[in-house]
DRENVEX-8756 format. One record per residue (C-alpha): residue number from 0; residue in three letters; x, y, z. Coordinates in nm, 2 decimals, always signed. Layout:
REM DRENVEX-8756
PT / NUM / ala / X / Y / Z
...
***
This chain:
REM DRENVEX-8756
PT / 0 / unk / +6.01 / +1.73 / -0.51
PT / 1 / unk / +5.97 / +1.53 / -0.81
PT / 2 / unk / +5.64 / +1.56 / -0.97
PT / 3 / unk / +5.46 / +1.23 / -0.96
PT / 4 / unk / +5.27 / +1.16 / -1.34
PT / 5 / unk / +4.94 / +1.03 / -1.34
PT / 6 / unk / +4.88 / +0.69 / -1.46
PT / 7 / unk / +4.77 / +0.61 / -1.81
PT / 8 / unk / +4.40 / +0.53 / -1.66
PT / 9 / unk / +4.41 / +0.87 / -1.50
PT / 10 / unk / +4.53 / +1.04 / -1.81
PT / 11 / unk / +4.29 / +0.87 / -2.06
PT / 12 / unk / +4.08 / +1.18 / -2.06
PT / 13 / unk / +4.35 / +1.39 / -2.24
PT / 14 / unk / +4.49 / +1.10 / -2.42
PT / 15 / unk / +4.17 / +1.09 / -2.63
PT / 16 / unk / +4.18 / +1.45 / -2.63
PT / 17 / unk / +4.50 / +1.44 / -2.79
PT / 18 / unk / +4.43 / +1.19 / -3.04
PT / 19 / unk / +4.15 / +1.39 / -3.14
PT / 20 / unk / +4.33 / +1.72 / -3.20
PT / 21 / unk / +4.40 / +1.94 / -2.93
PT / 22 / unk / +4.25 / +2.24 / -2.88
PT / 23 / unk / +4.39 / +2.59 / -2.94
PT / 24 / unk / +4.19 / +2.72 / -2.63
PT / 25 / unk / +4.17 / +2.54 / -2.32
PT / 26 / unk / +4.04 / +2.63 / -1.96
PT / 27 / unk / +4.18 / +2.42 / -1.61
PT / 28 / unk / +4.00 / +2.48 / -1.33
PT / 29 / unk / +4.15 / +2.38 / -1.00
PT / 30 / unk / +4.26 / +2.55 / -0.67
PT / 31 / unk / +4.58 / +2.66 / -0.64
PT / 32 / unk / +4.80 / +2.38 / -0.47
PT / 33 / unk / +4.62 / +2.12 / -0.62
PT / 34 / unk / +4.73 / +1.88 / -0.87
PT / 35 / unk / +4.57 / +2.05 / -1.21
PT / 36 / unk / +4.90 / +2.26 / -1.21
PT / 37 / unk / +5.09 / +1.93 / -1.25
PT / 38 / unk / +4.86 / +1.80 / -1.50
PT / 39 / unk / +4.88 / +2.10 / -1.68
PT / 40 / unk / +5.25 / +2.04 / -1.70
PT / 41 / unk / +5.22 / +1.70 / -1.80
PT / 42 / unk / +4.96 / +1.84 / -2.09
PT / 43 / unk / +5.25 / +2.15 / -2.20
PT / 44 / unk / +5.53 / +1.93 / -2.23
PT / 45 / unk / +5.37 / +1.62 / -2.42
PT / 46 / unk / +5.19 / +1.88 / -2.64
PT / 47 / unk / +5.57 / +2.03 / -2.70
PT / 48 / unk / +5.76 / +1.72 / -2.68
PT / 49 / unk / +5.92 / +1.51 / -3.02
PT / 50 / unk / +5.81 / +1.14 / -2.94
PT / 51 / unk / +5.51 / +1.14 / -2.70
PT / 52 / unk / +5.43 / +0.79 / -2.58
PT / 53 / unk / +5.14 / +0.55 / -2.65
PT / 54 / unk / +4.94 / +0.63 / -2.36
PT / 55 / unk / +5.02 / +1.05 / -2.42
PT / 56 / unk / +5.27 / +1.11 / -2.20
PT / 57 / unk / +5.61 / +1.29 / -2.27
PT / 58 / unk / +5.92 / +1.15 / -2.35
PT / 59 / unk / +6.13 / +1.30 / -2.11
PT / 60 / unk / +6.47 / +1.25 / -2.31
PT / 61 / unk / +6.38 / +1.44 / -2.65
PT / 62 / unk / +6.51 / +1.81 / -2.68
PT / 63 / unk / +6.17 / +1.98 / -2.60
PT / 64 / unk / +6.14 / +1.80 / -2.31
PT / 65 / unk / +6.50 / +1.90 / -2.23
PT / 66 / unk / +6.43 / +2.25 / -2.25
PT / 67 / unk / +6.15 / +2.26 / -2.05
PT / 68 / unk / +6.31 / +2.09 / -1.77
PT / 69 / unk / +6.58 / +2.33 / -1.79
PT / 70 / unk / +6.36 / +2.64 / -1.85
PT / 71 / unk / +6.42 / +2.78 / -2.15
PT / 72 / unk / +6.20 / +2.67 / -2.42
PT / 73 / unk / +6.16 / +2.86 / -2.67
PT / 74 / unk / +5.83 / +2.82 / -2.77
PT / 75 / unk / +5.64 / +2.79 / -2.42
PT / 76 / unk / +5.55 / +3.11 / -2.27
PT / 77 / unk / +5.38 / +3.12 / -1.90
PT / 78 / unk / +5.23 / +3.44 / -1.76
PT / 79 / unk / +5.13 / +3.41 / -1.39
PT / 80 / unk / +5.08 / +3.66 / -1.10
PT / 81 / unk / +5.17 / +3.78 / -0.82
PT / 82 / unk / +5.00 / +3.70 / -0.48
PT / 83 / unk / +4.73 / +3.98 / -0.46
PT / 84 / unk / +4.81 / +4.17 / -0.78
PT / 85 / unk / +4.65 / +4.16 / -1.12
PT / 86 / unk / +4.79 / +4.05 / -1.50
PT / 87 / unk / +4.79 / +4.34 / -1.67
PT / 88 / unk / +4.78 / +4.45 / -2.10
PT / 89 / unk / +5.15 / +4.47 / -2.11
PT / 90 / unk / +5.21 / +4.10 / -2.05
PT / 91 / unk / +4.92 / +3.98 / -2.26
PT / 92 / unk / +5.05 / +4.22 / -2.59
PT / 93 / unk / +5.40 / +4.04 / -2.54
PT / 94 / unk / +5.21 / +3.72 / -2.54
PT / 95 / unk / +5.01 / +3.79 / -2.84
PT / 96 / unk / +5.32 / +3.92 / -3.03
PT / 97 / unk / +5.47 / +3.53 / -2.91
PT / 98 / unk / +5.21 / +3.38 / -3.04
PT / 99 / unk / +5.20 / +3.51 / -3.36
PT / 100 / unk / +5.58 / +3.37 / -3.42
PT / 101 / unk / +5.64 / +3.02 / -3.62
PT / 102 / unk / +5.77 / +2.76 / -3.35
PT / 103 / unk / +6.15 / +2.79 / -3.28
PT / 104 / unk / +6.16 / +2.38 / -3.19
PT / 105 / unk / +5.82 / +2.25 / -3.14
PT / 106 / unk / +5.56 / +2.18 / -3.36
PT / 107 / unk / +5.38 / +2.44 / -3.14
PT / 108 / unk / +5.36 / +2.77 / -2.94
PT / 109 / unk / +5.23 / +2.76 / -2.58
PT / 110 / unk / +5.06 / +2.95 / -2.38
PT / 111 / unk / +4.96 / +2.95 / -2.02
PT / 112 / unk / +4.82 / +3.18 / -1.85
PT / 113 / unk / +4.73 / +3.13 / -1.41
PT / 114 / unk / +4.54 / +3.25 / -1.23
PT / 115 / unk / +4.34 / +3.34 / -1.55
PT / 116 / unk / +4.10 / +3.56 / -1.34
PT / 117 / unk / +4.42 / +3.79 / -1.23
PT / 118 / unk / +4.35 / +3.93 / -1.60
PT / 119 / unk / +4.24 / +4.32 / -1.58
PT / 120 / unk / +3.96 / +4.42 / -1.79
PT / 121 / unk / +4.16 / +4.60 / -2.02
PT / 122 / unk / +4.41 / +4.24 / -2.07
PT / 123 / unk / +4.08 / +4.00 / -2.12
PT / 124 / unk / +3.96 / +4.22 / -2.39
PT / 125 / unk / +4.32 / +4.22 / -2.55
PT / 126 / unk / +4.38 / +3.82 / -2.48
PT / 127 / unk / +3.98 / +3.75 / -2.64
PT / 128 / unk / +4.11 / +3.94 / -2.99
PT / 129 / unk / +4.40 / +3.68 / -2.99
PT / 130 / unk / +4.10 / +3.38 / -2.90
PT / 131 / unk / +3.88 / +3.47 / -3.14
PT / 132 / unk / +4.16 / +3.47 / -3.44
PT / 133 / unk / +4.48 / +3.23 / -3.26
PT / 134 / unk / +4.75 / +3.19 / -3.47
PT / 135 / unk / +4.76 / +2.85 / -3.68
PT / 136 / unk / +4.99 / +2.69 / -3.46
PT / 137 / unk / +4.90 / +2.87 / -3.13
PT / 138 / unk / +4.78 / +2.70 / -2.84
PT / 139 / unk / +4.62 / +2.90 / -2.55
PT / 140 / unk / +4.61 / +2.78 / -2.18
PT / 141 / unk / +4.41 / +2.93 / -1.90
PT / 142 / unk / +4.37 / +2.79 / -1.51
PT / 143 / unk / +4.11 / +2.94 / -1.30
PT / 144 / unk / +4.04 / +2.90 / -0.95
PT / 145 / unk / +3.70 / +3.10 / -0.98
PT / 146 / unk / +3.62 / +3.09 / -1.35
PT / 147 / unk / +3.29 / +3.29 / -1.33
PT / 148 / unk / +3.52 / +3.60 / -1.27
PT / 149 / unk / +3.61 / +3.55 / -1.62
PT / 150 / unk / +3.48 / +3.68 / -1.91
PT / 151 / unk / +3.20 / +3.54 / -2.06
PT / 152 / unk / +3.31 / +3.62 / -2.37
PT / 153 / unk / +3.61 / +3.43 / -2.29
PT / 154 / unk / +3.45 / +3.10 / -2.13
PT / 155 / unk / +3.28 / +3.07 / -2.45
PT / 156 / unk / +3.61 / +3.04 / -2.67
PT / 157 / unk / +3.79 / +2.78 / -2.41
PT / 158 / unk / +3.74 / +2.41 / -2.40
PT / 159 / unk / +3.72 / +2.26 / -2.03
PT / 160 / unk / +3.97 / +2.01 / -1.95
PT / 161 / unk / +3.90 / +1.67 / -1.78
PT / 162 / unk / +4.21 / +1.55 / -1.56
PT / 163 / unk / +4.17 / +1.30 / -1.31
PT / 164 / unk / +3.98 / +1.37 / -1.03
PT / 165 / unk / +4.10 / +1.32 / -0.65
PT / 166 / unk / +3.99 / +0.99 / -0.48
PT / 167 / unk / +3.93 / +0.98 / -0.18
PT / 168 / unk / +4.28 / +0.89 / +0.06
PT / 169 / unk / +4.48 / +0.98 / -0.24
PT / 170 / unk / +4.66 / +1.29 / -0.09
PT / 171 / unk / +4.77 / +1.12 / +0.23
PT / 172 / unk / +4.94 / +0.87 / -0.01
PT / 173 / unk / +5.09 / +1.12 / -0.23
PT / 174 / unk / +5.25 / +1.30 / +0.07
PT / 175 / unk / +5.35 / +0.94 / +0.21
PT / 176 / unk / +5.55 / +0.89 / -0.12
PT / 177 / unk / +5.75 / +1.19 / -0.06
PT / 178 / unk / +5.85 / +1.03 / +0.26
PT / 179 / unk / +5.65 / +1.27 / +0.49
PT / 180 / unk / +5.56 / +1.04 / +0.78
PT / 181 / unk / +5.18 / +0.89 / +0.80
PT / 182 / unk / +5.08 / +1.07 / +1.11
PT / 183 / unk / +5.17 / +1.39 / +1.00
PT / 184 / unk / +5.08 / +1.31 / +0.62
PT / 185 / unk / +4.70 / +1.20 / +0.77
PT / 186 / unk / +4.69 / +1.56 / +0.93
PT / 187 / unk / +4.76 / +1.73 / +0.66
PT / 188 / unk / +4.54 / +1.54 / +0.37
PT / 189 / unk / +4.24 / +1.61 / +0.65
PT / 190 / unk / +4.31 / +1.99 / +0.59
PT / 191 / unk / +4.45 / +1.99 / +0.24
PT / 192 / unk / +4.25 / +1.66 / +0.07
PT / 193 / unk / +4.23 / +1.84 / -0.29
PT / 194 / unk / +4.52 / +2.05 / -0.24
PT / 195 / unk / +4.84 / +1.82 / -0.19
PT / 196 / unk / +5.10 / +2.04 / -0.35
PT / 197 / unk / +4.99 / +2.31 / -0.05
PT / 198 / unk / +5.04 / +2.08 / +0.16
PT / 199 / unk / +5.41 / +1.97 / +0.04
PT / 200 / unk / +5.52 / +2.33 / +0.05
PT / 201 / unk / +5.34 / +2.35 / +0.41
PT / 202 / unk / +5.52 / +2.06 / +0.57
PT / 203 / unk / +5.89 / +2.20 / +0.36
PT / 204 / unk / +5.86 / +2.51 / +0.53
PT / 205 / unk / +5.82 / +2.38 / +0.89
PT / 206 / unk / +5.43 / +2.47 / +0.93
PT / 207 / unk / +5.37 / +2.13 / +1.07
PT / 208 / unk / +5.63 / +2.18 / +1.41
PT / 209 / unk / +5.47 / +2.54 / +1.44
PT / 210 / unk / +5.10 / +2.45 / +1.44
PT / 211 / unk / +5.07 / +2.34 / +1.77
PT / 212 / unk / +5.24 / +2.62 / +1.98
PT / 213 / unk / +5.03 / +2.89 / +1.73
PT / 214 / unk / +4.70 / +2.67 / +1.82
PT / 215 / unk / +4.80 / +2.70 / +2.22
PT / 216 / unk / +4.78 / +3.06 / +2.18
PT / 217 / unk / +4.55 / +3.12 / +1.96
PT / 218 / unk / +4.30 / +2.94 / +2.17
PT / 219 / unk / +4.36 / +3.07 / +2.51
PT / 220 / unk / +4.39 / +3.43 / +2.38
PT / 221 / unk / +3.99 / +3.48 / +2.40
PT / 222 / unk / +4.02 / +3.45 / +2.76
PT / 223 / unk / +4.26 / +3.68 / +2.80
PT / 224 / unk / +4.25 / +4.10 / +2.76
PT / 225 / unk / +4.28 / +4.28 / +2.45
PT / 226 / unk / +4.61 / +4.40 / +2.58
PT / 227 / unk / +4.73 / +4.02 / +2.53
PT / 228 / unk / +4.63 / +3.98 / +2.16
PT / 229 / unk / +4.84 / +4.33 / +2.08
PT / 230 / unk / +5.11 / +4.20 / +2.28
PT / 231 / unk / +5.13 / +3.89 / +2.09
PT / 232 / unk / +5.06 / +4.04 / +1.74
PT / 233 / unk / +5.38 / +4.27 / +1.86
PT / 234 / unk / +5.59 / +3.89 / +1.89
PT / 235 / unk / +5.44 / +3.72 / +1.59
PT / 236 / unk / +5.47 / +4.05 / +1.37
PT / 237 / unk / +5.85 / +4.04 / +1.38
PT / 238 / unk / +5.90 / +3.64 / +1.33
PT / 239 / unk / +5.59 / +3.50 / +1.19
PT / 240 / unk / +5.51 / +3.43 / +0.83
PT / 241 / unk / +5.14 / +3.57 / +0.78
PT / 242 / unk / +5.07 / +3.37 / +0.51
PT / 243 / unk / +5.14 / +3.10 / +0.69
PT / 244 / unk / +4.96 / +3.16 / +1.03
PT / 245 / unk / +4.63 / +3.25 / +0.77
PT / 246 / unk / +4.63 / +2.85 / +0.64
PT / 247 / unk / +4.60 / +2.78 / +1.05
PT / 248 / unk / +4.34 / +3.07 / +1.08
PT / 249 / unk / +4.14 / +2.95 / +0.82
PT / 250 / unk / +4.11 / +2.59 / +0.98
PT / 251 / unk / +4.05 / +2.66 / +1.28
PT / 252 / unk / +3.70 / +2.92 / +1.17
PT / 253 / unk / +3.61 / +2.63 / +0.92
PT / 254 / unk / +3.65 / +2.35 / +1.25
PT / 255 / unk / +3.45 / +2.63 / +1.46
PT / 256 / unk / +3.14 / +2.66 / +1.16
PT / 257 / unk / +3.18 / +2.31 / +1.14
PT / 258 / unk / +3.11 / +2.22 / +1.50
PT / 259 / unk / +2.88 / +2.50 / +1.49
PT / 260 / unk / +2.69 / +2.29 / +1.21
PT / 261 / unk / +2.69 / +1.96 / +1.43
PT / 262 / unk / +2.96 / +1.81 / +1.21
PT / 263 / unk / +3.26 / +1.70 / +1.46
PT / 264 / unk / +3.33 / +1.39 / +1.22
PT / 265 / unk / +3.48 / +1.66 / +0.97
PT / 266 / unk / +3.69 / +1.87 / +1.16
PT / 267 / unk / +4.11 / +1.89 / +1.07
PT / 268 / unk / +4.20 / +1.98 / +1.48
PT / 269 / unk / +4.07 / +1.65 / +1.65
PT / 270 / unk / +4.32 / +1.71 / +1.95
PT / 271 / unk / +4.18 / +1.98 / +2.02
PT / 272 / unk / +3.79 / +1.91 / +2.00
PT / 273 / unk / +3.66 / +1.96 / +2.34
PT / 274 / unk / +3.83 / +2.29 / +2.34
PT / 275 / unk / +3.70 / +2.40 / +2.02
PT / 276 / unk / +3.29 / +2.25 / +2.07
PT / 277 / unk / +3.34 / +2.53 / +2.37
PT / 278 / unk / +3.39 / +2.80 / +2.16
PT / 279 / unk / +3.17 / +2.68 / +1.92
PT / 280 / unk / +2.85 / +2.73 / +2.18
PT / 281 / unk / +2.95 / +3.05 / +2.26
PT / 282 / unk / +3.07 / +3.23 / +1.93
PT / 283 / unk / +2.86 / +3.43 / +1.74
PT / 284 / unk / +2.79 / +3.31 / +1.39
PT / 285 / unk / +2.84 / +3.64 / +1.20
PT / 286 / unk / +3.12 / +3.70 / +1.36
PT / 287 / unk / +3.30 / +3.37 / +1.28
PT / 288 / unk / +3.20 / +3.44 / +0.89
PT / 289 / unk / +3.37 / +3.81 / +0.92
PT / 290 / unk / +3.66 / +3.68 / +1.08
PT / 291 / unk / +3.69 / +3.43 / +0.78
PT / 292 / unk / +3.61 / +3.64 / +0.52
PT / 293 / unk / +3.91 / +3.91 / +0.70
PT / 294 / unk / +4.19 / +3.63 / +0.66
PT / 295 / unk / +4.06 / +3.51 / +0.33
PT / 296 / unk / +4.15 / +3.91 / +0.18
PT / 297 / unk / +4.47 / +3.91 / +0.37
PT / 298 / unk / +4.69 / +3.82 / +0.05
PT / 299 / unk / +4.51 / +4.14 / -0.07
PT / 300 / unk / +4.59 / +4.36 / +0.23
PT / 301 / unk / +4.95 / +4.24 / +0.25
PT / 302 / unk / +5.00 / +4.32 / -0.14
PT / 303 / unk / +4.86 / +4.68 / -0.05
PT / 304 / unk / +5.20 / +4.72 / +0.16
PT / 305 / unk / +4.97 / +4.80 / +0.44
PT / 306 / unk / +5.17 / +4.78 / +0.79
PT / 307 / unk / +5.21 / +4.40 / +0.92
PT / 308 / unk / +5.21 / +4.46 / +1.23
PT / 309 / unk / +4.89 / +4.65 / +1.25
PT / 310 / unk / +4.69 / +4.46 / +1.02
PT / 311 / unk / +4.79 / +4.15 / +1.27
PT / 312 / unk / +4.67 / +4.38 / +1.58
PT / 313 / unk / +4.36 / +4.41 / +1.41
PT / 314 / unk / +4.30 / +4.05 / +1.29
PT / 315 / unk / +4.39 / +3.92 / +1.64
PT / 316 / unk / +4.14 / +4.18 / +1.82
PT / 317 / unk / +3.90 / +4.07 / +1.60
PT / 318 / unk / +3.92 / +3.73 / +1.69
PT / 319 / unk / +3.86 / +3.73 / +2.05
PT / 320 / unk / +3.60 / +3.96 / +1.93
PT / 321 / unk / +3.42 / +3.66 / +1.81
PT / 322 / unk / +3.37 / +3.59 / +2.18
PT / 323 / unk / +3.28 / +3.95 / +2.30
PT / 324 / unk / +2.95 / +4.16 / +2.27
PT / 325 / unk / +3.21 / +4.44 / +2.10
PT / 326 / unk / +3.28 / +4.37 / +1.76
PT / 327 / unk / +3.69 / +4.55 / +1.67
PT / 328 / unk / +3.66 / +4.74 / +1.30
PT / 329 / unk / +3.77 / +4.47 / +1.05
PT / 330 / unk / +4.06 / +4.52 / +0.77
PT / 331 / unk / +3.95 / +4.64 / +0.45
PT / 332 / unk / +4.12 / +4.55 / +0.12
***
């Protein structure tokens, strides 16, 4: 997928931000999937690159711009982590150390740090003594999807990006440009409105053609015996990405709390409203939330190396639980 750059209308914001000096510290806040990882691309290469144009944008051609399409700059350092698991001192002394180098071929050092709120305790406190005093060419990077987990300490030192906002209809046409046809780009931009990269890596993987088998089942299986929902946790355990089925999982509680809410104008499933408004009536609230809240913290549980195939025994009891006086024990991270 080629990334699509943002318009010199959209990018004005950081245009002006760049003519005014950029900022050593900076915060991006956006979910993951969205399009302020691009931006923040965009941002790291023309704040690296040799000849940035008029309007801000890299070059594309120059040897900093080069690099970082190939991968190996040598100034640009990016610590991220892993699904579920945390960013710990380690990584943030090796970036202090890089940022306390002169530039190998920019005018700059980079840093980016994502998801910033992956830090530990012990890794804020060491990234705020590099904050407080950066390096004279240093520049400092953070994206948050929850930016009240972070320090306060650190908020303080950051400046807040502006990048362009999503309008309304924009992610059905981004996925259209990357040839995903408008049918299936409309149902994803219902579910995925401010997250359109998700939903490219979604429709790549085959989530689209799997959706509406997964859906069948999932929606009869309240009806059925608990003795059905182990036997197909036993089926979907051996050739079913969990991460995946949780994207479904969590549509299909927002569409019920939705409906719940009298609001059938916003739900993703529309085939399969009358269906759904029927288990709406007859689900208790609390137990839709719990449900939610129990495939929210799966990326948590799976990281734990907690058995699959149990954990989805127990997620799929405690969904036709939702329709049952009984409430099944949920998962705990």
């Amino acid at each position: 997928m080629s990334a699509q750059r943002p318009t010199p209308a959209e990018w004005q914001p950081i245009q002006s931000l760049l003519q005014a000096g950029l900022p050593q510290a900076m915060l991006a806040v956006g979910e993951s999937g969205s399009l302020v990882g691009q931006y923040c691309d965009e941002l790291q290469q023309v704040a690296l690159c040799f000849a940035p144009s008029a309007q801000g944008l890299s070059c594309g051609t120059c040897r900093s711009c080069r690099l970082l399409v190939e991968g190996n700059h040598p100034d640009l350092l990016v610590i991220t982590a892993e699904t579920g698991k945390r960013i710990a001192i380690d990584a943030v002394r090796h970036a202090n150390d890089f940022l306390a180098y002169t530039p190998q071929v920019s005018a700059r050092r980079w840093l980016r740090v994502e998801p910033a709120e992956a830090l530990t305790a012990a890794a804020a406190n060491a990234l705020l003594k590099t904050l407080e005093e950066p390096a004279a060419r240093a520049h400092i990077l953070l994206l948050s999807e929850r930016p009240s987990q972070l320090l306060a300490t650190i908020r303080s030192r950051l400046q807040r990006l502006s990048f362009p906002a999503a309008r309304p209809g924009q992610c059905v046409l981004w996925l259209e440009g990357l040839g995903i046809p408008p049918a299936e780009a409309l149902w994803l931009s219902r579910q995925f409105a401010n997250r359109p990269l998700r939903a490219w890596q979604l429709w790549e993987s085959g989530w689209v053609t799997r959706c509406p088998s997964w859906i069948d089942m999932l929606l009869s299986l309240p009806q059925q015996s608990p003795v059905a929902a182990l036997r197909l946790a036993d089926n979907w355990a051996k050739d079913v990405d969990l991460l995946l089925l949780r994207e479904l999982m969590l549509s299909l509680l927002a569409d019920l709390l939705r409906l719940r809410n009298h609001r059938p104008d916003s739900i993703v499933h529309v085939d399969y409203l009358q269906s759904l408004e029927v288990m709406a009536q007859s689900a208790q609230a609390i137990s839709l939330w719990e449900t939610l809240e129990e495939w929210i913290r799966l990326p948590e549980s799976l990281a734990q190396n907690r058995n699959v195939g149990m954990m989805l025994e127990t997620l799929l009891l405690n969904w036709i639980s939702i329709w049952s006086r009984e409430k099944v024990h949920g998962i705990t991270s």
